[in-house]
MIKOL-743287 format. One record per residue (C-alpha): x, y, z; residue in one letter. Coordinates in steps of 0.05 Angstrom, whole numbers, plus 5000, padded with zeros to 4 digits. Example, Ala and Ser with C-alpha at 12.3 -4.5 7.8 and 13.67 -1.06 7.14 Angstrom:
<firos>
[firo [5246, 4910, 5156], 'A']
[firo [5273, 4979, 5143], 'S']
</firos>
This chain:
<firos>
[firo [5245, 5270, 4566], 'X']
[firo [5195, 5318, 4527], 'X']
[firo [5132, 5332, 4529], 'X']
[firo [5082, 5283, 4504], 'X']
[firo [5004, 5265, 4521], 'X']
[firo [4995, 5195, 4527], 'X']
[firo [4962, 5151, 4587], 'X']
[firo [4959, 5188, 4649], 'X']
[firo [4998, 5167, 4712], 'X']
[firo [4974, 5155, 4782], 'X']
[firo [5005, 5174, 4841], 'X']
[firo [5003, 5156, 4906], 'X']
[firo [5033, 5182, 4973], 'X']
[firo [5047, 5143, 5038], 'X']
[firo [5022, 5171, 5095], 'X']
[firo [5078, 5181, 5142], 'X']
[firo [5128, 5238, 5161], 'X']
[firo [5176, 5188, 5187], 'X']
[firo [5217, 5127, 5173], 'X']
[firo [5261, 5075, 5201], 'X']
[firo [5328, 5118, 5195], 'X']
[firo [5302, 5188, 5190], 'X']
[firo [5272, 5196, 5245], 'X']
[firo [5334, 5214, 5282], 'X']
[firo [5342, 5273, 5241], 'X']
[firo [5336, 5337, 5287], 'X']
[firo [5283, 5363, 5244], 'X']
[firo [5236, 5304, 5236], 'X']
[firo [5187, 5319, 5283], 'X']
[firo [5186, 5249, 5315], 'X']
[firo [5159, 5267, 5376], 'X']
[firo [5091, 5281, 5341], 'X']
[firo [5091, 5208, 5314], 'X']
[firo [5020, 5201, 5356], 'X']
[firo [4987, 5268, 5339], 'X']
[firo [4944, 5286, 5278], 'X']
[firo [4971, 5356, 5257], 'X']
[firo [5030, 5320, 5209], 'X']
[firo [4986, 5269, 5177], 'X']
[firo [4945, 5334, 5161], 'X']
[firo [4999, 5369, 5131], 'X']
[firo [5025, 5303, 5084], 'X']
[firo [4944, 5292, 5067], 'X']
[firo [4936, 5380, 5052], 'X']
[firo [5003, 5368, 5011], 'X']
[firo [4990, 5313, 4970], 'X']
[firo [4911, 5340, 4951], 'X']
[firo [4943, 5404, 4931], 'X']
[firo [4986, 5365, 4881], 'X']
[firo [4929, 5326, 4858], 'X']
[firo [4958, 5262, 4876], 'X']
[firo [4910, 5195, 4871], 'X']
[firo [4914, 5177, 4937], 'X']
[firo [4946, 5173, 5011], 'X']
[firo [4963, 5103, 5030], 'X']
[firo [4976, 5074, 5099], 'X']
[firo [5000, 4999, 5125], 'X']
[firo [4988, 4979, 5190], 'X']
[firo [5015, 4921, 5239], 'X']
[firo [4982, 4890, 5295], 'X']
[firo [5030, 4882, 5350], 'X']
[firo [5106, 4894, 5374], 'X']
[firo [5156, 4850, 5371], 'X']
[firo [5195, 4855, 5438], 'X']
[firo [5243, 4865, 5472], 'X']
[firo [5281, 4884, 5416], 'X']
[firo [5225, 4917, 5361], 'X']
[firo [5240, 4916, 5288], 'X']
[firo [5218, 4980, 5284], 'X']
[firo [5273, 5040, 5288], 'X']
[firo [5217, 5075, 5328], 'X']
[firo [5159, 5037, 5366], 'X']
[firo [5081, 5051, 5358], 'X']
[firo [5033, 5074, 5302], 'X']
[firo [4957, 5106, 5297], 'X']
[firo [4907, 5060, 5278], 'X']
[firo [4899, 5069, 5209], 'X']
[firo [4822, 5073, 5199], 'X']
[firo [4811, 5120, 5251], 'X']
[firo [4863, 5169, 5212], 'X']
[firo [4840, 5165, 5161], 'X']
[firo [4768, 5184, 5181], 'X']
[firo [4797, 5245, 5216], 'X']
[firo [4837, 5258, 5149], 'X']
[firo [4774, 5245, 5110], 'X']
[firo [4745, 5310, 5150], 'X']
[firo [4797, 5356, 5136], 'X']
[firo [4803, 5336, 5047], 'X']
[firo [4757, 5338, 4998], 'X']
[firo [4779, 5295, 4941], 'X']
[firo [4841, 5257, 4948], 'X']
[firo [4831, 5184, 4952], 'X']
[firo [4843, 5144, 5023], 'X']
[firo [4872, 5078, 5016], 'X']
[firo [4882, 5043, 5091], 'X']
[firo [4900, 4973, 5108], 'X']
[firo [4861, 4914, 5144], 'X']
[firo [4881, 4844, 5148], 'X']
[firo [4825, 4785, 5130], 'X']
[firo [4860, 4738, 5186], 'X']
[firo [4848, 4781, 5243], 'X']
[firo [4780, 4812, 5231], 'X']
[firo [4716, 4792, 5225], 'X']
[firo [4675, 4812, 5155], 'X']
[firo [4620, 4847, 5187], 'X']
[firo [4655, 4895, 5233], 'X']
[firo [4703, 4915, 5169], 'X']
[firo [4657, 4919, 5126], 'X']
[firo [4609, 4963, 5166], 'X']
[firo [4674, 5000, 5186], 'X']
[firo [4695, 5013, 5113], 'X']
[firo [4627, 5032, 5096], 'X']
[firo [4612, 5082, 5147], 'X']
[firo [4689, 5125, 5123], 'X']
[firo [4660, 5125, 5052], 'X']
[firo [4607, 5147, 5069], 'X']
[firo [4635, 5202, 5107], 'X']
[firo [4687, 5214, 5057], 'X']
[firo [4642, 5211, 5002], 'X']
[firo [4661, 5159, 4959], 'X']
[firo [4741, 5158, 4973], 'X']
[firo [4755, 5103, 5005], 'X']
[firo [4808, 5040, 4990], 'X']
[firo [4818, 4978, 5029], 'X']
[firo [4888, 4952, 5030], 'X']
[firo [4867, 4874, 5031], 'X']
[firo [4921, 4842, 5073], 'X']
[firo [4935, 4771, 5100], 'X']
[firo [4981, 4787, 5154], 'X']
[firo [5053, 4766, 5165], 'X']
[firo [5052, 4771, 5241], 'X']
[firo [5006, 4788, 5314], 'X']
[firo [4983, 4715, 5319], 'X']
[firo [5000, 4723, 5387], 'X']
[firo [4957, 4781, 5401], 'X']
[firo [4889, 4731, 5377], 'X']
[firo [4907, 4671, 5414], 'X']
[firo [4944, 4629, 5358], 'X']
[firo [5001, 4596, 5372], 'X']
[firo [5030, 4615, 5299], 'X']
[firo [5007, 4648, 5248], 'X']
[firo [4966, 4605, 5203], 'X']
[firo [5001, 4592, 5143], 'X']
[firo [5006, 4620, 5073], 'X']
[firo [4954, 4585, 5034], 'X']
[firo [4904, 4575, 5091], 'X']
[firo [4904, 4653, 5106], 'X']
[firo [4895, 4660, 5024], 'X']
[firo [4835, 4613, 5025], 'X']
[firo [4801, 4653, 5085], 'X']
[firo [4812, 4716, 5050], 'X']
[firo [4774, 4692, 4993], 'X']
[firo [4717, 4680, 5037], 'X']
[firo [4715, 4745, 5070], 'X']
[firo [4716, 4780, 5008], 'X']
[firo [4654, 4740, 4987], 'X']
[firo [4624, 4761, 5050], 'X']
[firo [4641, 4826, 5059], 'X']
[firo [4618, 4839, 4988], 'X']
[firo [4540, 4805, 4998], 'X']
[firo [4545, 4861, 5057], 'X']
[firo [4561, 4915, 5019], 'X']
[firo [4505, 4901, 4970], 'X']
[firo [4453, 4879, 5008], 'X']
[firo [4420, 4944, 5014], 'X']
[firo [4401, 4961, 4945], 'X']
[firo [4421, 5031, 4917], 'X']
[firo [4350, 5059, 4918], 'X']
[firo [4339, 5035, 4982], 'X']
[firo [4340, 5092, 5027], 'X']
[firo [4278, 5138, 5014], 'X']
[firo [4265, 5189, 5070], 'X']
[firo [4199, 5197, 5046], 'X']
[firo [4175, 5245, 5103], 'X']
[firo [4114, 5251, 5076], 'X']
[firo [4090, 5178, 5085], 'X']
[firo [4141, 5165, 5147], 'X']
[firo [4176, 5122, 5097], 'X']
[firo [4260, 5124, 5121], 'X']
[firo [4277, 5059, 5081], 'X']
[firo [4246, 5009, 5036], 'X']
[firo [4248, 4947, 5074], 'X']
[firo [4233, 4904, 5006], 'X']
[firo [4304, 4941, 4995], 'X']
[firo [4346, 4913, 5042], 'X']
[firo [4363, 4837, 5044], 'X']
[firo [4395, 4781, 5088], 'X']
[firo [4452, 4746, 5065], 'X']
[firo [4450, 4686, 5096], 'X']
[firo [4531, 4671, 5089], 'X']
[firo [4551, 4595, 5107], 'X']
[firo [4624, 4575, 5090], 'X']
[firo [4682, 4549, 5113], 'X']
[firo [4702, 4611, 5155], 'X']
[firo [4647, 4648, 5164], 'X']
[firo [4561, 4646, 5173], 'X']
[firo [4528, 4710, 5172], 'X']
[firo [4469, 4727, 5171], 'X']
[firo [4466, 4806, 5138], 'X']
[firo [4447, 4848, 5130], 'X']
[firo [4501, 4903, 5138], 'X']
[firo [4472, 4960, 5187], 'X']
[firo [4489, 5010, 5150], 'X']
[firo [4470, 5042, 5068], 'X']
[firo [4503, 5017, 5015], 'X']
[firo [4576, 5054, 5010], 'X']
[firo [4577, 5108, 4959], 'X']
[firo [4628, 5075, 4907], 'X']
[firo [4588, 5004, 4913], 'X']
[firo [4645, 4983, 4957], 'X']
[firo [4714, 5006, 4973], 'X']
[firo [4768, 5001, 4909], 'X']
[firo [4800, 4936, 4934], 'X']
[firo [4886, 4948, 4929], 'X']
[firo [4926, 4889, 4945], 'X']
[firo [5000, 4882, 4957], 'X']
[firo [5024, 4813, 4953], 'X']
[firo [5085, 4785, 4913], 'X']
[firo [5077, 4718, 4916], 'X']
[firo [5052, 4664, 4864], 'X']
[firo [4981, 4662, 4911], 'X']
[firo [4982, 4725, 4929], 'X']
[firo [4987, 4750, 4850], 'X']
[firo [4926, 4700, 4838], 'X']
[firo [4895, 4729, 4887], 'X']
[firo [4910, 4808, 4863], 'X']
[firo [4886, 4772, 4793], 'X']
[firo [4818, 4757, 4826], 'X']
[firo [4800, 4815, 4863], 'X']
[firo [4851, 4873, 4866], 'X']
[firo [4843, 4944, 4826], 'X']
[firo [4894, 4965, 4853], 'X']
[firo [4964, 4932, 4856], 'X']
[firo [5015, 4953, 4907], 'X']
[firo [5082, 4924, 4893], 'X']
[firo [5157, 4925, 4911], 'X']
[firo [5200, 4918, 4849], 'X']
[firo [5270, 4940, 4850], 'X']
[firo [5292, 4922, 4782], 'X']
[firo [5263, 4946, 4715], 'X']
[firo [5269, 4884, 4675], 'X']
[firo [5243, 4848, 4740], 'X']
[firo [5176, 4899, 4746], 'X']
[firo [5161, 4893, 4674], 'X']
[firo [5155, 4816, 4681], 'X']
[firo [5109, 4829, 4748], 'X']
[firo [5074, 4877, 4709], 'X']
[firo [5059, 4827, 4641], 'X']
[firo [5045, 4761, 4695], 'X']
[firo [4993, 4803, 4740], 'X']
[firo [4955, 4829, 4671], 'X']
[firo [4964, 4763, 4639], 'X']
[firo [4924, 4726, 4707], 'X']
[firo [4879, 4788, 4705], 'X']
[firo [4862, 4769, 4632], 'X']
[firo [4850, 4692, 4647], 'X']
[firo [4793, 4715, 4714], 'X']
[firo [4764, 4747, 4654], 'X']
[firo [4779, 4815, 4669], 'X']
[firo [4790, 4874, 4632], 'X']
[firo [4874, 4880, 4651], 'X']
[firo [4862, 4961, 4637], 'X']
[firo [4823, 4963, 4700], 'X']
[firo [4875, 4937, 4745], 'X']
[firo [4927, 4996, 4762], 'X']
[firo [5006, 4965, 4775], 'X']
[firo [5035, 5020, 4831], 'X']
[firo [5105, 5001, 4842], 'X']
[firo [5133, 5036, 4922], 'X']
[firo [5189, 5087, 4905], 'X']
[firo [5228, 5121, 4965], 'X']
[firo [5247, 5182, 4935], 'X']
[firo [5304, 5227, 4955], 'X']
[firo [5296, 5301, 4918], 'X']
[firo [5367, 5351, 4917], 'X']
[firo [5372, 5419, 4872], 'X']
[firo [5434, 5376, 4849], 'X']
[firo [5444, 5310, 4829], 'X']
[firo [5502, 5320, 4879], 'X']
[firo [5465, 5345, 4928], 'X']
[firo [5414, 5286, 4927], 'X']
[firo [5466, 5238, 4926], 'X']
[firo [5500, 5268, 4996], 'X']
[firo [5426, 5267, 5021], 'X']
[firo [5416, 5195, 5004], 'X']
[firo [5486, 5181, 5034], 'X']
[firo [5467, 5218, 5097], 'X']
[firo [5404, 5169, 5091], 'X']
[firo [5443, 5107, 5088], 'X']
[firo [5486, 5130, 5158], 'X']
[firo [5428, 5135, 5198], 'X']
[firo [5409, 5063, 5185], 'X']
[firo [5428, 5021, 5250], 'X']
[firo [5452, 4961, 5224], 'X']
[firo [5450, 4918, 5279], 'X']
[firo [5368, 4926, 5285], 'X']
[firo [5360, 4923, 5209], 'X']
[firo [5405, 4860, 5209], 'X']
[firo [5358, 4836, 5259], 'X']
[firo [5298, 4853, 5222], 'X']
[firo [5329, 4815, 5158], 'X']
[firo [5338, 4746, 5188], 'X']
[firo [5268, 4748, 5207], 'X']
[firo [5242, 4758, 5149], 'X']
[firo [5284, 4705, 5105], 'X']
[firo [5252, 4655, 5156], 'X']
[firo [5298, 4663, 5223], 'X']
[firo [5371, 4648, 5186], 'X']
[firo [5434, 4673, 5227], 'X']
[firo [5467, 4735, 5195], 'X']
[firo [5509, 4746, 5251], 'X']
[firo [5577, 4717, 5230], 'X']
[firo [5573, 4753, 5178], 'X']
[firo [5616, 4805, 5160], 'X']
[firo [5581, 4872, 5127], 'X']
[firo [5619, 4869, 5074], 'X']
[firo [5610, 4807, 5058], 'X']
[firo [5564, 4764, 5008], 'X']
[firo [5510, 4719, 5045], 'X']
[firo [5539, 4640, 5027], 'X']
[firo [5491, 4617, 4983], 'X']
[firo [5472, 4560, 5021], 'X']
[firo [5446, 4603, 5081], 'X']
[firo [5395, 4629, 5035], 'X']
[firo [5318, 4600, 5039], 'X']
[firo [5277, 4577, 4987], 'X']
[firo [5230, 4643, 5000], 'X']
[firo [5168, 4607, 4968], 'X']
[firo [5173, 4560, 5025], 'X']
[firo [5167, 4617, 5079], 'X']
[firo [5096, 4627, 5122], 'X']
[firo [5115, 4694, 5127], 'X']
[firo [5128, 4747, 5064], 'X']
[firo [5148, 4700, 5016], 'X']
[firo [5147, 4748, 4962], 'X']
[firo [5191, 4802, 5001], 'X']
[firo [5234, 4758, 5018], 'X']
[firo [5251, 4733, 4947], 'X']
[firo [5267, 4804, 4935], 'X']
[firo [5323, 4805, 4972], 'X']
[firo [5348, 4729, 4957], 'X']
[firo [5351, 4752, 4886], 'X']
[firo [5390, 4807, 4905], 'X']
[firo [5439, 4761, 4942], 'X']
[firo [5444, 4705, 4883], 'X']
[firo [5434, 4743, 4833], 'X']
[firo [5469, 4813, 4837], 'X']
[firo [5525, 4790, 4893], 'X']
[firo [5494, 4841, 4940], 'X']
[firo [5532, 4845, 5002], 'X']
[firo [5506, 4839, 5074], 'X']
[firo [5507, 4917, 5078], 'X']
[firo [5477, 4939, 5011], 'X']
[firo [5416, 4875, 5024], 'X']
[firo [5410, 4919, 5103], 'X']
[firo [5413, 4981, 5066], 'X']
[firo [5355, 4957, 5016], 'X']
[firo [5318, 4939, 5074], 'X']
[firo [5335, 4991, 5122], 'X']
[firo [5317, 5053, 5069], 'X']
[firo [5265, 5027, 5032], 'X']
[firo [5246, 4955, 5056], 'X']
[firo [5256, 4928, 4982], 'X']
[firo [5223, 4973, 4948], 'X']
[firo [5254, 5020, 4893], 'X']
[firo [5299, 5074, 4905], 'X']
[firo [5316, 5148, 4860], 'X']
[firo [5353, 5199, 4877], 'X']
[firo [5362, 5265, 4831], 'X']
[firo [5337, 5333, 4817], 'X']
[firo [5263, 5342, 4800], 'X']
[firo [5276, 5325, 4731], 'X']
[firo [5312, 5266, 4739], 'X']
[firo [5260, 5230, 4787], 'X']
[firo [5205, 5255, 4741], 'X']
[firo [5246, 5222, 4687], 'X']
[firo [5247, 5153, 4716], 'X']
[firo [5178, 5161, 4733], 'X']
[firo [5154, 5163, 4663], 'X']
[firo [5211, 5110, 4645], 'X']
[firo [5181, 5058, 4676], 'X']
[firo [5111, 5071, 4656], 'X']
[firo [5133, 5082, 4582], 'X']
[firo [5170, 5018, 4593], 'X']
[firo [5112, 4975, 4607], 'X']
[firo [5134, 4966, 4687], 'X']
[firo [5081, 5007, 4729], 'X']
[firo [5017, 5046, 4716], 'X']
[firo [5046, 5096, 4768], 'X']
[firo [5078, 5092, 4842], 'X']
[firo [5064, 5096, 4912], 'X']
[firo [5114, 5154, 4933], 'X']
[firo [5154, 5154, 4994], 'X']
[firo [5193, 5213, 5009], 'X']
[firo [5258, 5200, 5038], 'X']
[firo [5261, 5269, 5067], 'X']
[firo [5194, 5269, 5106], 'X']
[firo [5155, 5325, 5102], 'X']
[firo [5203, 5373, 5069], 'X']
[firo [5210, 5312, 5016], 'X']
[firo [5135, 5310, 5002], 'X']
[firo [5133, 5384, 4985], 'X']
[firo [5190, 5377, 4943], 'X']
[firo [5160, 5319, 4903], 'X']
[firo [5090, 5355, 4896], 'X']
[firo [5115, 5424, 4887], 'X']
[firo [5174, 5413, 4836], 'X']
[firo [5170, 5340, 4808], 'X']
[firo [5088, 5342, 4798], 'X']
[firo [5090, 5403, 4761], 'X']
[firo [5140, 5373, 4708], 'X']
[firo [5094, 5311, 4698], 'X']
[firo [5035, 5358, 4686], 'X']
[firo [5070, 5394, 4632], 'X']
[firo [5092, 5328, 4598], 'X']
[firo [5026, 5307, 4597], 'X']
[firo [5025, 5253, 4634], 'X']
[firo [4989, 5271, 4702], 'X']
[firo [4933, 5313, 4716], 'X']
[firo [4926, 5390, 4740], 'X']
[firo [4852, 5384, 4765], 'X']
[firo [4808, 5323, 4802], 'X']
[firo [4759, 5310, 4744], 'X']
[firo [4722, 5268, 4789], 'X']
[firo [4701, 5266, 4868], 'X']
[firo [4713, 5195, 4885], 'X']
[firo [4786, 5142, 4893], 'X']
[firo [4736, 5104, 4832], 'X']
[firo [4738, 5164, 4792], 'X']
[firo [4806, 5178, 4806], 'X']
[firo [4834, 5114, 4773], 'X']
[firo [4781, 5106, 4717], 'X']
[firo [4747, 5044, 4755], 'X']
[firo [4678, 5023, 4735], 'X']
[firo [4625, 5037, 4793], 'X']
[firo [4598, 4977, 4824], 'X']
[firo [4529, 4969, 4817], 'X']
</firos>
């Protein structure tokens, strides 16, 4: 592709030096999976490439005795990122927290206090939660459109808390001994369903208003829901005739809230696997697709299409139709799950490519190329109407990060298409998002 200058891409990077096969690799630096110096390194990487922002998930609980995850154990995301927010200056932080498992005021004072501290850069990954019912004295989970409808709530909520202390509020008038204006600073007086509180928050209004609110749910709800309140959309699409559809059905509900639809960013995941060569890529993605134990993943796959048995099956064999759930029926991931139904029904997938979609990039899209080529399908899809930019995961860790934002960054810059300086300070600014007043 050439150059050209049209809309500008956005970029974000998951924050992780690891993954579910990689790890093993001698080089990957597992044993640091609890310490901050890597996290540095992908956060210093991704701000010297200009990127958008750093994005983390996070669980709550581990399955036992046999975990789903390849390696066990993971930082609790808020508190990284307010040790990351010390050590950048202007790349956005986008962190998870689920609305089922938390109460409004804590989050939102929490939220508050790291955009504060980051200056405005903040994201909150608004999550449901598909699992640790366990670990809040549930017997299950509570299910899909119940945790939806208390979501809604807490949004309200957390929202009245973020604005009841009025921008001008805080005066440190030392003169008069004046801190705060208490006309200034309001109750909210919260009675719903789910939630009374009274407000207000303990803490000054956050620099960007609130936090940019990014959601990541691929269901029918959870894509009314992204319509409602997201700015951000996180989304796994494998399939470009599949993402463009997302794409036109999330700005269409946008459109119908009464939104403006150019306000809502789409951000497709993309594991991405970098080689001087196409053929060198292509061994490194095969290398990838050894390491995946596909016993665990197989494991990890029945769970999430509802608790089917895989385990007759031979690899390379298809999944009988039949054995396949109606995902929309699930508690659990609904929306990920149809992902890799489709793939079953509708593209014959056997059981070892549907474990090898899971186990590399857990449904989400998947290039492999030189710099070039990966740039090339980057601007493909957002030509083609399918994303407004990606979430990048590097399939090679932290030498893959460098690779992306030292030799497939630079090519989008000279096409035009993504930026070579931070124009602004704050995630708002980043993505062209209207302050909240």
């Amino acid at each position: 592709m050439g150059k050209r200058h049209g809309r500008h891409i956005h970029l974000g990077l998951w924050l992780t030096f690891l993954d579910a096969a990689d790890w093993r690799n001698p080089d990957s630096r597992a044993e640091e999976l609890n310490s901050l110096a890597p996290y540095v390194e992908v956060a210093e990487i991704g701000e010297r490439a200009k990127l958008d922002a750093l994005i983390r998930g996070d669980g709550l609980g581990l399955p036992l005795p046999s975990p789903d995850q390849a390696y066990a154990g993971s930082l609790e995301i808020l508190t990284l990122l307010a040790a990351l927010a010390a050590r950048t200056e202007k790349i956005g932080l986008i962190g998870t927290a689920s609305t089922t498992f938390t109460e409004p005021y804590n989050l939102a004072r929490t939220l508050a206090t790291l955009d504060h501290i980051s200056n405005g850069r903040v994201g909150w990954n608004i999550v449901t939660s598909v699992a640790g019912e366990e670990q809040f004295g549930y017997d299950q989970i509570p299910g899909h459109e119940e945790r939806y409808e208390r979501a809604d709530e807490f949004i309200e909520v957390v929202s009245k808390l973020w604005a009841s202390w009025e921008s001008d509020a805080v005066l440190v008038d030392r003169e008069n001994g004046v801190f705060f204006d208490p006309k200034k600073i309001n109750r909210i007086d919260h009675h719903g369903k789910h939630f009374h509180v009274a407000g207000p928050l303990n803490i000054a209004r956050p620099p960007q208003g609130r936090p940019v609110f990014v959601q990541a749910g691929d269901s029918d709800r959870g894509r009314n829901f992204a319509a409602e309140h997201a700015e951000l959309v996180f989304t796994a699409q494998r399939d470009l005739e599949k993402a463009q559809a997302f794409y036109r059905d999330v700005k269409e509900r946008v459109k119908r809230q009464g939104r403006d639809e150019s306000r809502v960013s789409i951000l497709p995941g993309l594991v991405v696997t970098i080689g001087a060569t196409e053929a060198e890529a292509r061994e490194l993605h095969d290398q990838f697709l050894a390491r995946i134990d596909y016993e665990r993943t197989r494991t990890s796959l029945e769970a999430l299409l509802g608790g089917i048995d895989l385990s007759d099956i031979d690899l390379d064999e298809q999944v009988p139709e039949e054995r396949l759930p109606e995902a929309a029926t699930l508690t659990r991931q609904p929306g990920r799950a149809q992902i890799f139904v489709d793939l079953a029904k509708e593209k014959g997938a056997t059981l070892r490519q549907l474990l090898q979609a899971l186990g590399t990039a857990h449904g989400h899209g998947r290039v492999f190329g030189t710099p070039r080529q990966v740039a090339d399908h980057i601007e493909r899809w957002a030509e083609a109407g399918a994303a407004d930019g990606f979430a990048i995961s590097p399939a090679q860790g932290l030498a893959g990060a460098r690779l992306f934002a030292d030799e497939v960054v630079p090519i989008l810059q000279d096409r035009g298409v993504f930026r070579r300086e931070y124009t602004g300070s704050t995630l708002r600014d980043h993505f062209g998002l209207w302050p909240v007043s």
